[in-house]
N, C-alpha and C positions, 0 to 999 in steps of 0.2 A: 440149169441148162438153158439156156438163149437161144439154141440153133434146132428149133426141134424141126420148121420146113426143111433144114438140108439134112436131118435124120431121116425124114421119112424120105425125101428125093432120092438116098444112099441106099436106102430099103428098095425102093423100087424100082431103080434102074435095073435095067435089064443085061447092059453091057460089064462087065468086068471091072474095063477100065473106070466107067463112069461111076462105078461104087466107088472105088477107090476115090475118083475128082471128089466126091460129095462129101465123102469122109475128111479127105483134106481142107474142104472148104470150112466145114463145122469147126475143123480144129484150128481153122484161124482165123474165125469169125468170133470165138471163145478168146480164141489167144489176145485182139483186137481190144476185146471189151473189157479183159482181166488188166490191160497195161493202160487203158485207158482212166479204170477204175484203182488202179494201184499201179504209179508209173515206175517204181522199184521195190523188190518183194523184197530179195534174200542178200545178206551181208556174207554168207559163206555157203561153200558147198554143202556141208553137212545140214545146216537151216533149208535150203532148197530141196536136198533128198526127202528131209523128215516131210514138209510141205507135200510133195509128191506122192511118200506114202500115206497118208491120210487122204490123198484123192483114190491110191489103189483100192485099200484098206473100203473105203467107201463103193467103191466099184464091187470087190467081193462079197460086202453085205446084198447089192444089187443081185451076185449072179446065186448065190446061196437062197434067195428067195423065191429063184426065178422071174424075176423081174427082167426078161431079157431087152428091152426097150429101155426102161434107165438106167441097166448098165451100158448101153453103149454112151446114152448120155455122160455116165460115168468117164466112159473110156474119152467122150470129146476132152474132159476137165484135165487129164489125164493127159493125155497128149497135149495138147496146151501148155500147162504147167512144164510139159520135160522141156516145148521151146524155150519156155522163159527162162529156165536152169540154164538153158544153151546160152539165149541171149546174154542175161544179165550177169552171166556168171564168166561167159568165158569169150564172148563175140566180142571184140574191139573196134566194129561198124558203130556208128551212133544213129539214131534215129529207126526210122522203119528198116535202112538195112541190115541192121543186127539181128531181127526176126523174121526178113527176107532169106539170111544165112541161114540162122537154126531150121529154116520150113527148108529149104532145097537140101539141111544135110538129111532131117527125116526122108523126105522123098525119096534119097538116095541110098536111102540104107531098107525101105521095103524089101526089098525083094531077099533082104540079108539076115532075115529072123524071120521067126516062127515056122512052120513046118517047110519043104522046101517041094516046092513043085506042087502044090496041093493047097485048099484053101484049111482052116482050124474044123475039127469036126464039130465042135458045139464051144459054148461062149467056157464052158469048164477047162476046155484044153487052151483056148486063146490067151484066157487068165495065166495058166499055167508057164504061157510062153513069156506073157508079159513080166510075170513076177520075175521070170527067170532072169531076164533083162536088166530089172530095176536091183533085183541082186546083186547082179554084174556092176552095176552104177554104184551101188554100195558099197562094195569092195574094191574099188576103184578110188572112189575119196576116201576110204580107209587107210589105202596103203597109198596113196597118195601117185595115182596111176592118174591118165588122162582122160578125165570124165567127160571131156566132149563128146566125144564117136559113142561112148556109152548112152548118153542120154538117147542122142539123135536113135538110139535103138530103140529106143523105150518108145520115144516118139512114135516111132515107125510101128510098133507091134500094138500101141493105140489104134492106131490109122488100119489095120489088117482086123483087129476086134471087130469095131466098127464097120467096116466094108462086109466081112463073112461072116458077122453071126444072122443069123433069121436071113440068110441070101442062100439060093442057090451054089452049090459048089461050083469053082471057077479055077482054072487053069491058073499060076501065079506070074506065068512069062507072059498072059495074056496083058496084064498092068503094067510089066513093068517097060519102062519109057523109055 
């Protein structure tokens, strides 16, 4: 994990929204460094799923520990990796707009997962939402559904882990933009 000042910022803001910004920032200050460091990951959808879950996968040995601080680190990898599935898999932008696209579909799909009107009660349930997600994305390249708006969930329920675990509970209409 690379972005632990904007973990701890996303911990400590006080505003709703602002947890939210910090969380997005993390995840594409991650997103940044991963494409910079591997400028093409996945040659298929299904290679890009597996890659993702070995970041969930990783996240859940985090929250099984109680390690609630590396799992959100977790969750930054996690989020990250669903843009790149976005970008590299199905964005037709070249360049930085391709993962300019994948971050505003996440952004736009917050408010569209995990619990509704309410922040997650503990990092147990957020997991649960996540996986719920990346399920969906599973089944989706399975049957050969449209894994875009999928991921951009995943995405999104990264960015909600990270913002409401160890936060304050927060209103969810209060974030969104």
């Amino acid at each position: 994990m690379r972005t632990p000042h904007l973990l701890a910022s996303a911990c400590a803001a006080s505003s709703p929204a602002d947890r939210y910004h910090h969380a997005e920032l993390a995840v594409w200050e991650e997103l940044t460094q991963s494409v910079a460091e591997h400028p093409r990951l996945w040659a298929s959808p299904e290679e890009g799923a597996m890659v993702l879950a070995e970041e969930i996968d990783e996240l859940w040995d985090e929250i099984r520990g109680n390690r609630v601080g590396l799992a959100r680190s977790e969750a930054v990898q996690v989020g990250a990796m669903a843009l790149r599935f976005i970008a590299d898999l199905y964005e037709p932008a070249h360049g930085q707009d391709r993962y300019r696209a994948a971050a505003a579909a996440q952004h736009d799909a917050v408010s569209a997962v995990g619990p509704r009107g309410r922040s997650v009660a503990s990092s147990h349930e957020a997991f649960g939402f996540l996986k719920l997600e990346f399920d969906a994305l599973w089944s989706a390249i399975r049957f050969d559904e449209p894994a875009r708006p999928v991921a951009a969930r995943v995405a999104a329920m990264a960015v909600r882990f990270i913002a409401e675990t160890a936060s304050a509970p927060a209103r969810l209409e209060a974030v969104a933009r």
